[in-house]
N, C-alpha and C positions, 0 to 999 in steps of 0.2 A: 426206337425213334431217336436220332440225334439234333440236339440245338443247334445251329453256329454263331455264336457271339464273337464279333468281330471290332468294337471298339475298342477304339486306343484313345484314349483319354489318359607257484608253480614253475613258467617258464618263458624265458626272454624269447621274442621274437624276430627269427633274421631278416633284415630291414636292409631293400635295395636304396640307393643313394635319390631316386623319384618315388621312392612308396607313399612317402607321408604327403605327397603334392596334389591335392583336389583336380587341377586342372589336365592331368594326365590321365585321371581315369574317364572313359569314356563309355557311358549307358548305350549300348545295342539291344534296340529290339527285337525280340523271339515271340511265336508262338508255341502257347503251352494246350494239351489237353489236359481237362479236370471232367470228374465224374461227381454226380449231385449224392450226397450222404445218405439219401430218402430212407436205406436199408442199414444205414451204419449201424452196428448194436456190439457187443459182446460175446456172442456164444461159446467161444472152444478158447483153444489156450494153444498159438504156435510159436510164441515167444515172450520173455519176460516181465514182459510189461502188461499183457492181456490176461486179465481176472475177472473169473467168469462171475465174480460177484459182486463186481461193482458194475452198476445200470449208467449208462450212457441217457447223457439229457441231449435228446435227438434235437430237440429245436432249438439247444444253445450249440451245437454240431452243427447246425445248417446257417445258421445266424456266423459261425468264425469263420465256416467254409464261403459262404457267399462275402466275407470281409476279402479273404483270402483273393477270391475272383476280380471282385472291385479294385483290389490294391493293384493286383496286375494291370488292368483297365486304366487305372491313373496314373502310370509309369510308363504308358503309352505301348504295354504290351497287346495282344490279339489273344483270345481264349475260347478254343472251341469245347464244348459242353456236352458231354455222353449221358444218356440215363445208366443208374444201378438198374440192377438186378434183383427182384427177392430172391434170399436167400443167400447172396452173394455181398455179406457187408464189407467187406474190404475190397470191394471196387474202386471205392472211393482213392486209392493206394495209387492213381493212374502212374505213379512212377516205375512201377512192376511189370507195368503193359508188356515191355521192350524197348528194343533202341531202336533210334531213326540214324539213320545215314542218309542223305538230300532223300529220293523217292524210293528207299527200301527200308522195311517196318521187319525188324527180326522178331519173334513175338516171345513173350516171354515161354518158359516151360518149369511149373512150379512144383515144389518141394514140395508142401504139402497138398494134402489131396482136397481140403477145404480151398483150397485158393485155384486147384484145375481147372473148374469148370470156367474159371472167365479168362482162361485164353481161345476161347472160338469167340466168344461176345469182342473180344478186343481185336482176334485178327478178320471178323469180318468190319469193324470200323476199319481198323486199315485200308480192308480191302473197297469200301465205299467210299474213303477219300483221294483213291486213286494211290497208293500204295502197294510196292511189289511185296508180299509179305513172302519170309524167309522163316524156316523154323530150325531150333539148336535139336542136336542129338541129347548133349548135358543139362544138365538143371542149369536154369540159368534168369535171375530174376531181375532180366531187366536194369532200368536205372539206379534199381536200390543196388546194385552191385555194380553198375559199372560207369564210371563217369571222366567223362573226355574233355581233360587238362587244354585242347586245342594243338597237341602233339604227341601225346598219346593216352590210352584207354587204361584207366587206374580202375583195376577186377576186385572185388574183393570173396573169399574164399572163408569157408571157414563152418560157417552155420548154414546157409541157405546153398548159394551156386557153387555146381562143381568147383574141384582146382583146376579142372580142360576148358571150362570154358572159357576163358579166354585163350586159348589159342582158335578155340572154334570161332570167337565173333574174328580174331583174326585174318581165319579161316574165311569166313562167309559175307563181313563186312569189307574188309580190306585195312582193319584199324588197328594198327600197332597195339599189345597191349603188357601190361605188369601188372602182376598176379601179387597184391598182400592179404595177407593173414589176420583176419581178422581174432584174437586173443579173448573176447570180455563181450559175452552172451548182451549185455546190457547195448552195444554197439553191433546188432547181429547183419547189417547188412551196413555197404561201406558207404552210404549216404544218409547214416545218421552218425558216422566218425569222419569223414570227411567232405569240407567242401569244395569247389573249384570259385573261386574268387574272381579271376578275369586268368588269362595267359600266361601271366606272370606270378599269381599268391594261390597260393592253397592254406585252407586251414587244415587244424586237426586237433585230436584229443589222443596225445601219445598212447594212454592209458590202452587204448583198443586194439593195438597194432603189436604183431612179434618185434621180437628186438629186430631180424632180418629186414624186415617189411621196412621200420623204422630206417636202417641204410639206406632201401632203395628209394624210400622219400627222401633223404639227404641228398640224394643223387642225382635226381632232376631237374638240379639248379634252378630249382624255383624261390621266390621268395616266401616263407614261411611264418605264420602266425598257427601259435602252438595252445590251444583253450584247456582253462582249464575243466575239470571232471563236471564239477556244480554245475556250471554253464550246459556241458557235455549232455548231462543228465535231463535237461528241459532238450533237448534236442536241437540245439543252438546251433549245432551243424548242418542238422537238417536242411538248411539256408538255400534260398534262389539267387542268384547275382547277376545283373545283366552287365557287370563289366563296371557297374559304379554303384547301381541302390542293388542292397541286400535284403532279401526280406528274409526277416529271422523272429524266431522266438521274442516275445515281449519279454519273459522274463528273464533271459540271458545278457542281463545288463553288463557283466564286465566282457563280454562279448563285442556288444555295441561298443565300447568304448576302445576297445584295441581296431575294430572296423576303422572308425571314426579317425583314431590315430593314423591307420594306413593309408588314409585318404580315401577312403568307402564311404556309402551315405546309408548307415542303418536304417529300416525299413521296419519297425515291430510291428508285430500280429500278435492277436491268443489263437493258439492253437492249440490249447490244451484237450480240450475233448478228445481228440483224436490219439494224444497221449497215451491214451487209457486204450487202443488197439497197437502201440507202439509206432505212431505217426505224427505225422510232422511236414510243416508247408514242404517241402519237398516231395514228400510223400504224397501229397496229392497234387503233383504236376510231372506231367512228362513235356518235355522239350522236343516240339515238330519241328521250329526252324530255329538254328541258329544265328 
């Protein structure tokens, strides 16, 4: 059964000659999908952050997750609402889903075999919202690995998706892409070490990235805000942006503060619960329109 909710309601950073200027950034509305936490818990361990012996407090989970939803709601975003799964706690993860390109849903194809079974739950939502759904030959985990600068599709590699897969959504989407390496298990997929800020800023936590990878961020003449680790580590990257408000980590304050400098409008959440399965608002939204 699916809802539809549809109200709208360290290191110097290099700094374009309009970054710091408020009136330049301009908030666009997106639709996001999110999935309800009902199943969120602990069980297994497929990355560093997830410890089968710390017990998730499910109804302070659902209390950040429904913050989460609201906050988009009052930034005048749209948010459609999938049920979990038992058995399937990191549904909640709808970043993982896959990518959208306008009406074709690539569906994710995951790495570990506890995260397989909810790519048929996901590519039949696709297919119920009228979505051509497309599927990868490579592992390939969706938005936690791949995210689009608005000129091209930044992959990351390393622990979760192939290194082909990005030539495949290339391949299948028609979306340019560059392929970095993700270095530091603690950053295992490249939407908790990097984020897309609007067209012009990317952040990031050098720490995560080969020294290579590091080049070919230098190279995209983008403008650059570089966080450091502490921040990194509450998953401050993890971040949503619709182009001016950012919703990030509450407790990633000198975060907030370099936003704020660039002329962004920080957004805090607690998301920590989610922490504790290695997630983060980003982690539970995928991006249907841009």
């Amino acid at each position: 059964m699916t809802q539809t909710l549809s109200e709208t309601s360290d290191f110097e950073p290099l700094v374009a000659d309009s970054a710091a200027n408020p009136s330049l950034r301009e908030a666009k509305p997106q639709r996001f999908l999110m999935c309800r936490p009902g199943n969120f818990e602990v069980y297994y361990s497929i990355n560093r952050w997830m410890d089968v012996t710390v017990q998730v407090d499910a109804a302070l989970a659902m209390a950040q997750w429904e913050n989460l939803r609201k906050t988009y709601l009052r930034l005048g975003h749209s948010v459609e609402v999938m049920d979990d799964v038992p058995g399937l706690p990191d549904m909640v993860f709808t970043a993982n889903a896959g990518i959208i390109k306008g009406g074709k849903a690539l569906v994710s194809k995951f790495r570990s075999e506890y995260r397989q079974p909810e790519e048929e739950y996901f590519a039949q939502w696709f297919q119920a919202q009228g979505f051509d759904v497309v599927r990868p030959e490579l592992v390939n985990e969706g938005e936690g690995d791949f995210l689009w600068t608005g000129s091209v599709m930044l992959g990351g590699s390393g622990f979760r998706s192939e290194l082909g897969a990005g030539p495949e959504v290339t391949e299948l989407l028609g979306l340019p892409t560059e392929t970095l390496e993700l270095v530091d298990s603690r950053w295992y997929h490249i939407d908790t070490a990097l984020a897309i800020l609007d067209e012009r800023t990317i952040a990031f936590v050098p720490e995560a990235f080969s020294p290579r990878s590091l080049e070919i961020l230098a190279g995209l003449g983008l403008d650059q805000i570089r966080v450091c680790v502490e921040d990194a580590e509450w998953f401050a990257l993890n971040a949503v942006s619709d182009g001016k408000n950012v919703v990030v980590a509450e407790q990633a304050v000198n975060f907030q503060a370099q936003l704020a400098e660039h002329g962004f409008t920080p957004v805090p959440v607690d998301v920590s619960e989610f922490l504790k399965s290695g997630g983060g608002a980003k982690c539970c939204t995928l991006i249907l329109d841009r």
